[in-house]
N, C-alpha and C positions, 0 to 999 in steps of 0.2 A: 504494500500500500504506500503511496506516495506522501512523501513530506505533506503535514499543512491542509490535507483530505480528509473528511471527516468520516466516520463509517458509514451514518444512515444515509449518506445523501451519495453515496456511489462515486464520488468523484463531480459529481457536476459542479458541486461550488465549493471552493472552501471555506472551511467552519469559520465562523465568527469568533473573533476573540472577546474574551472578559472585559477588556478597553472599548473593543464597539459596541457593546452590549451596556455600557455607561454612559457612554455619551448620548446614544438614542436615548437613554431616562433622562439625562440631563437635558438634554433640549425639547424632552416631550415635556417634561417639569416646567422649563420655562417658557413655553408658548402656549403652556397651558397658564400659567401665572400672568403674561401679557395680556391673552385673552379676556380673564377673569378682570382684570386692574384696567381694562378699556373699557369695561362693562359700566353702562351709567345706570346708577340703580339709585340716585340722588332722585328722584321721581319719587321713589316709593318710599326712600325716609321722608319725606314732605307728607306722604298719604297716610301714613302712620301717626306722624304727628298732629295731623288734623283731626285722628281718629281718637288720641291721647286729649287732645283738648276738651273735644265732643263728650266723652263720656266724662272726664271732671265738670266740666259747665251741667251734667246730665246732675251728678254727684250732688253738687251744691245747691245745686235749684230741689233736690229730693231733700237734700237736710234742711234746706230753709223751712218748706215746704210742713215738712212732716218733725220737725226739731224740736218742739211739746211736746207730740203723742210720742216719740221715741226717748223723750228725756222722764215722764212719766212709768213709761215702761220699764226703766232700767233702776229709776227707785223703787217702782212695787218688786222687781227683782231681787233689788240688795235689801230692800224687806225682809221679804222670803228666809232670804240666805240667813239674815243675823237671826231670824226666829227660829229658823233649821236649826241652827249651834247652838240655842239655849237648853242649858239642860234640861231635861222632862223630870218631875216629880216622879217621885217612887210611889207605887199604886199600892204596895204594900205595906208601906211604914203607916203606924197609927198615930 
């Protein structure tokens, strides 16, 4: 078998080395990375954050809105709770 001839390929080409077999990653790596870094995607952080605004204005307008009946709520809650932790009488002491 001839210098530099790979087995499976019979002779028709010679094998590739471990050095071209690097640089094809290397350069599929970076025109893959050019690709991506050309990519304008400044559109959709714009559309996101319109979407982040929308839902805090959404936010504010609900607490204003309902910031009684929920501030109500949360003392009959901590009601609750401090009567939950009181100790109960003994049913059996006289």
């Amino acid at each position: 078998m001839k210098k530099g001839v790979h087995k499976r390929n019979c002779g028709l080409r010679p094998a590739r080395s471990s050095r071209d077999r690097t640089m094809s990653a290397i350069a599929y790596v970076q025109a893959l990375f050019f690709r991506l870094a050309a990519n304008n995607s400044g559109a959709a952080a714009a559309e996101y954050t319109f979407l982040i605004a929308f839902i805090a204005i959404l936010a504010a307008i609900g607490m204003v809105v309902l910031g009684d009946d929920i501030k109500v709520y949360f003392l009959d809650l901590a009601a609750s709770l401090d009567n939950a932790a009181a100790p109960t009488p003994d049913p059996f002491a006289t």
